[in-house]
C-alpha positions as CSV (number, residue, x, y, z in Angstrom):
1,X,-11.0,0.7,0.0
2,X,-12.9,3.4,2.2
3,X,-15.0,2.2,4.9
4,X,-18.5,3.6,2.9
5,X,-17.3,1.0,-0.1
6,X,-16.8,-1.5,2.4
7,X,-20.6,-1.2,4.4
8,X,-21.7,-0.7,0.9
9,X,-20.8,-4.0,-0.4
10,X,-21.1,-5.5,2.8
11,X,-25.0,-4.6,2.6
12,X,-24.8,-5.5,-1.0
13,X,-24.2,-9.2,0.3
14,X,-27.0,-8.9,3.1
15,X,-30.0,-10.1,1.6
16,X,-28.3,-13.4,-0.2
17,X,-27.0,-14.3,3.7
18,X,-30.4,-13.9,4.8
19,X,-31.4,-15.8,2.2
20,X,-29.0,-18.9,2.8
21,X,-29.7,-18.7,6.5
22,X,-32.9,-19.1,5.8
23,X,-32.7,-22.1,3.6
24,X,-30.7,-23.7,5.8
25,X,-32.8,-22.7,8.8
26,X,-35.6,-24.4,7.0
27,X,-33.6,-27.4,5.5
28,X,-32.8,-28.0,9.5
29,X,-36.1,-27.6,10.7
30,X,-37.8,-30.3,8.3
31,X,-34.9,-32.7,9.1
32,X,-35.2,-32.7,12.6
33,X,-39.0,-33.1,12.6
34,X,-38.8,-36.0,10.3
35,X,-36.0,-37.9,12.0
36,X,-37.6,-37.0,15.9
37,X,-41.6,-37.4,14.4
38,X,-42.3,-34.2,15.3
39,X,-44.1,-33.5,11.8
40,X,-46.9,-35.4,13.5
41,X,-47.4,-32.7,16.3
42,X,-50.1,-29.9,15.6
43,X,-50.6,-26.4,16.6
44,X,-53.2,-24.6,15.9
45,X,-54.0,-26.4,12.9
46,X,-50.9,-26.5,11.4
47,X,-48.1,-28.9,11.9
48,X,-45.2,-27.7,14.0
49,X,-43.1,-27.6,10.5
50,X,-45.2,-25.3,8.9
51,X,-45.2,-23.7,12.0
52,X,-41.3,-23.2,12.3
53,X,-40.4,-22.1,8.3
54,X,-43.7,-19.6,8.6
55,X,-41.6,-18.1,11.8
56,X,-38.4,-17.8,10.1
57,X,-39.6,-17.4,6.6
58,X,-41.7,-13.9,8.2
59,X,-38.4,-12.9,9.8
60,X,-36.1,-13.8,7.1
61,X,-38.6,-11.6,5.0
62,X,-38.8,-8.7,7.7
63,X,-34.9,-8.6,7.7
64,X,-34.3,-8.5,3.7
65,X,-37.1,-5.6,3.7
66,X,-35.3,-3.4,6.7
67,X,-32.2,-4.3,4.5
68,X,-33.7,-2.7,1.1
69,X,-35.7,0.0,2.6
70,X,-32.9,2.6,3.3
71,X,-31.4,1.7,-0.2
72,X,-34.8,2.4,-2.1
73,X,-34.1,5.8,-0.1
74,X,-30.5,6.0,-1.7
75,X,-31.6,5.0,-5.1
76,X,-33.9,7.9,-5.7
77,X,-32.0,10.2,-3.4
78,X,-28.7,9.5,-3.5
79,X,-25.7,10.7,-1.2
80,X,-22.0,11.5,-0.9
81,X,-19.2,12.5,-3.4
82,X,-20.5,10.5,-6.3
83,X,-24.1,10.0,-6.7
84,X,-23.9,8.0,-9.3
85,X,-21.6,5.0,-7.7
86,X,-24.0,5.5,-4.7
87,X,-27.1,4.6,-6.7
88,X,-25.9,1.8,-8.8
89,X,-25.3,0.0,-5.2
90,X,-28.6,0.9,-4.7
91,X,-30.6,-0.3,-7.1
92,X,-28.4,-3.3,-7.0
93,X,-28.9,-4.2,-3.5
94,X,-32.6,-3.8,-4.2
95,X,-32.5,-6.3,-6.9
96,X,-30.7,-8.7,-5.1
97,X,-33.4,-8.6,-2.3
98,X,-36.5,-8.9,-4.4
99,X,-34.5,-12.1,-5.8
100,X,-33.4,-13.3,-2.3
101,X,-37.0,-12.4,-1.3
102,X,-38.4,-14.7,-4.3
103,X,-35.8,-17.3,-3.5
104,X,-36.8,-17.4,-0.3
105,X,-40.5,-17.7,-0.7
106,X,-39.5,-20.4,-3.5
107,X,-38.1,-22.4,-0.6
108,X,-40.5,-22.1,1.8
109,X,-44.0,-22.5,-0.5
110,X,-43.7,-26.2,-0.5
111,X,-44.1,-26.7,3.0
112,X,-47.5,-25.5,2.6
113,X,-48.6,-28.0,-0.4
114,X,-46.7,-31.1,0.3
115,X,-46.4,-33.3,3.2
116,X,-43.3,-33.2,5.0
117,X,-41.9,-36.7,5.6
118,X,-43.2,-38.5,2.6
119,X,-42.3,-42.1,2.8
């Protein structure tokens, strides 16, 4: 396997990382809060929960973006000795962010409707 495969495949699998990283990022953060009673503590009008998945959902999302952007590039421009096997991991690493990026809103949306240490 050439080295362009292997960064190709390798970004292929980007956004789904950032993705779990985040849902585990947030999983953590809501865990903590509730075992510590920090869910309790406010700033600026939002609890420090909502506070810490907004953070990492805004720079989970600014990663998967800065991950699809060059591909959307590829997709309708694309590059090297076949074209062809250069946009089909385009378009496919651009799906696979708009469904990490879904995914990832999906997880983070309930923090904003429900309270976080129901009991």
């Amino acid at each position: 396997m050439d080295t362009s495969t292997f960064r190709r495949l390798l970004t292929l699998a980007g956004a789904p990382l950032v993705w779990m990283v985040h849902f585990l990022a947030c999983y953590v953060i809501v865990s903590l809060a509730c075992a510590s009673s920090l869910h309790e503590v406010r700033v600026m009008g939002l609890s420090a929960v909502q506070l810490g998945i907004a953070a990492s959902t805004l720079v989970a999302g600014a990663l998967i973006v800065m991950i699809a952007a060059p591909r959307l590039r590829d997709w309708r421009h694309p590059t090297g000795p076949d074209p062809e096997l250069s946009r089909f991991f385009a378009i496919s690493t651009l799906l696979l962010c708009a469904i990490s990026l879904l995914s990832m809103l999906w997880v983070a949306f309930p923090t904003s409707m429900l309270p976080t240490c129901a009991s």
